[in-house]
N, C-alpha and C positions, 0 to 999 in steps of 0.2 A: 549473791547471784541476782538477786530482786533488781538492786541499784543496777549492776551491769546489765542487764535485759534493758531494764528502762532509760540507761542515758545508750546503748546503741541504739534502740529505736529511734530515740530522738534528737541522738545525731542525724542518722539515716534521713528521717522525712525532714528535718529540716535543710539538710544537704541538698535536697532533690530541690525543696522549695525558694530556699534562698541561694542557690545556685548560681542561678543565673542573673539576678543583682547585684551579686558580688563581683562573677564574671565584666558586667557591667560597670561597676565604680570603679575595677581595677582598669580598666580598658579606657575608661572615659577620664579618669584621674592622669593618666599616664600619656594620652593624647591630651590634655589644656598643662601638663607640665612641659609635653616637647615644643607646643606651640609659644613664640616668644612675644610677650605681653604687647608689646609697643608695635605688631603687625597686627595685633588681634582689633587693638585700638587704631589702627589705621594711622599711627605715626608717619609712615612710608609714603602715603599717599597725602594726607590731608595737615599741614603745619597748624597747630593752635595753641603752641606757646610761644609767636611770634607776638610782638610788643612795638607799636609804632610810636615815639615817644612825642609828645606838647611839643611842638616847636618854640621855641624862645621870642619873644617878643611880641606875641601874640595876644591883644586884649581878651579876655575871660569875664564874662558877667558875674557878677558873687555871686554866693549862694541864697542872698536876698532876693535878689529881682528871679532868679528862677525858681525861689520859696512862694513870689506873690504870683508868679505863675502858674503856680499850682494847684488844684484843685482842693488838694488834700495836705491834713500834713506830711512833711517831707521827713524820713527816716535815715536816708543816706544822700551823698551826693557823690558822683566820681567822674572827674575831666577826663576824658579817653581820645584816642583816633578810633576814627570809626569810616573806613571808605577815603581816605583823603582830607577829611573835615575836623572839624574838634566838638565832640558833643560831648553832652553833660547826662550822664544813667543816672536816671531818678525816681529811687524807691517811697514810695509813701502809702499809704494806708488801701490806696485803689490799687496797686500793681507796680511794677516798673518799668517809665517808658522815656524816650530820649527828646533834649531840648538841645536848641542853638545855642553849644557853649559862647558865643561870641554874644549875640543878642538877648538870652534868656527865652526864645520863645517855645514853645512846643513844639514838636516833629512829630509829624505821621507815622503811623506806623510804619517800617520796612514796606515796602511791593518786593513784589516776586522779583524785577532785576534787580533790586536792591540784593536781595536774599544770596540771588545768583552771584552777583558779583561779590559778595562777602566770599563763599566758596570758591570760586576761582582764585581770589587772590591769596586764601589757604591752599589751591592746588600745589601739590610739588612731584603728580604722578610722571610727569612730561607729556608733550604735545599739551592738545586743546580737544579733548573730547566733547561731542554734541553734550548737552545737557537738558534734561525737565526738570519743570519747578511746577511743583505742583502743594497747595496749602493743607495739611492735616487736622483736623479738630478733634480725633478722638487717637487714643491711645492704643498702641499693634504691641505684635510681638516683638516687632523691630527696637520701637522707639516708646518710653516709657515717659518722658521728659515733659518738662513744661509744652504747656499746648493755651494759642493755636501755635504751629512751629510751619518752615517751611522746608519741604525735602527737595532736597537739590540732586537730583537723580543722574550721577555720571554715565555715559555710555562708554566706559571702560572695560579693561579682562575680570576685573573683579567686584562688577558692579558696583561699585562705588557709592551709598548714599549719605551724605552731609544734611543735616538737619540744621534749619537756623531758626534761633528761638524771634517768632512777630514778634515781641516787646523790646527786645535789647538788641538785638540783628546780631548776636555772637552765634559761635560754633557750640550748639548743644551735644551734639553725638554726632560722631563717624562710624557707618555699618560698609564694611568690606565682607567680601566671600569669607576669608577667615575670621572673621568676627559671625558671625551665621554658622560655621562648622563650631566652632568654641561655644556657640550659644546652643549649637542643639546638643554635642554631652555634655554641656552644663545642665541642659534640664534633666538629660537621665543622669547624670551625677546626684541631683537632687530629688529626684522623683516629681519635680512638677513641670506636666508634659504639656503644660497648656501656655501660661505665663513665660516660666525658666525666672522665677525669683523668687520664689518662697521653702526656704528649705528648713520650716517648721511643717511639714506635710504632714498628717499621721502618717502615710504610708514611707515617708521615709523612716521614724521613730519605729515603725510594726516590725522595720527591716532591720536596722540598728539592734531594735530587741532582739528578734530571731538569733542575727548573727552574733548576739553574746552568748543568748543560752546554745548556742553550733558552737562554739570553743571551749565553753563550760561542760556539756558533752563530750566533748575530745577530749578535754582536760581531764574526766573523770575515766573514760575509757583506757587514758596513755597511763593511770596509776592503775585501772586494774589488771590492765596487760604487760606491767612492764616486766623483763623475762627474772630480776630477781626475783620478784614478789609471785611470782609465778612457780618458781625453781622451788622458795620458800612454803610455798601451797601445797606443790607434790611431796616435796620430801613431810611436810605434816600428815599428810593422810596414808601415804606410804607408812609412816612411825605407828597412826593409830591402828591400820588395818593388822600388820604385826602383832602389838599387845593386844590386839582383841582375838588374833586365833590364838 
């Protein structure tokens, strides 16, 4: 009787308490499983597994003369399109920034129409939406990514924002309306309401716990109610009260 007192109490209050987080991961789990991955990430609107490939015949400096280019030592090298051009992404000890494949010499960082035009020519929403470009240095809830970056802010139905990374002028992130609905039950999916990336919370673990010992509870209530072992209870005290009159 002791046990069954004590696991329906604490069923009970932890029903009431963990409740409505449960209501919550069900709700929030079940909305980013209907939403389909490749809208959330802004596939639909913004292309960036598109590949422009070296044109053929085209002189390339080695990797030497864009090594003594360098400031630093050099850790990778990679020939790409970039905007129409052929440059060379060059990772070394200071960061990674872009050189005249042809000449080996160094390139400026991206400018904002640089940036812009990187994103328009990922566009694939239709039409030609107005655009802002404006430079971020510190990190939001939007955009987590290497910084500084440049957000390329569509005036689209779905707000539209393309981040391009100032070192390499690639597509770092695409943030649409549904990537921002998927980002806010991801945080209450995980309990961190401020970021939406850390799903080592304590308060998600305090909830986790809860709701083991809330099934553990159940668990022990469903065996002490279950109606054999119940039938088997009356018919015992029913036998003893008998041989004791």
């Amino acid at each position: 009787m002791r046990l069954h007192l004590l696991a329906s109490r604490t069923h009970k209050w932890l029903a009431i308490i963990i409740g409505a987080q449960l209501l919550l991961w069900f709700a929030s789990g079940a909305l980013m499983s209907f939403l389909p991955i490749d809208r959330v990430h802004g596939d639909h609107l913004v292309s960036r597994k598109a590949v422009a490939t070296l044109p053929s015949g085209v002189p390339l400096a080695p990797p030497s003369a864009i090594a003594a280019a360098s400031a630093a030592p050099i850790e990778t090298v990679t020939y790409r399109m970039w905007l129409g051009r052929p440059v060379a992404e060059v990772t070394s000890a200071n960061g990674t920034r872009l050189f005249n494949a042809r000449t080996g010499a160094a390139l400026p960082s991206p400018t904002a129409a640089e940036a812009e035009a990187v994103a328009r020519a990922a566009w694939r929403g239709g039409g030609r939406p107005a655009a802002a470009v404006e430079r971020i240095d510190r990190p939001s809830a939007e955009y987590r990514g290497a910084l500084p970056a440049w957000r390329v802010a569509f005036a689209d139905p779905d707000s539209t924002r393309v981040f391009v990374a100032a070192d390499t002028g690639r597509i770092a992130a695409v943030r649409t309306g549904t990537w921002r609905l998927y980002d806010f039950f991801w945080g209450l999916h995980i309990m961190d309401w401020q970021n939406h990336e850390n799903f080592n919370t304590p308060w998600l673990l305090a909830f986790a716990i809860g709701g083991l010992a809330l099934w553990l509870g159940g668990a022990v209530l469903l065996y002490m109610r279950w109606p054999k072992r119940r039938r088997r209870s009356v018919v015992g005290r029913r036998t003893f009260q008998q041989e004791s009159a």
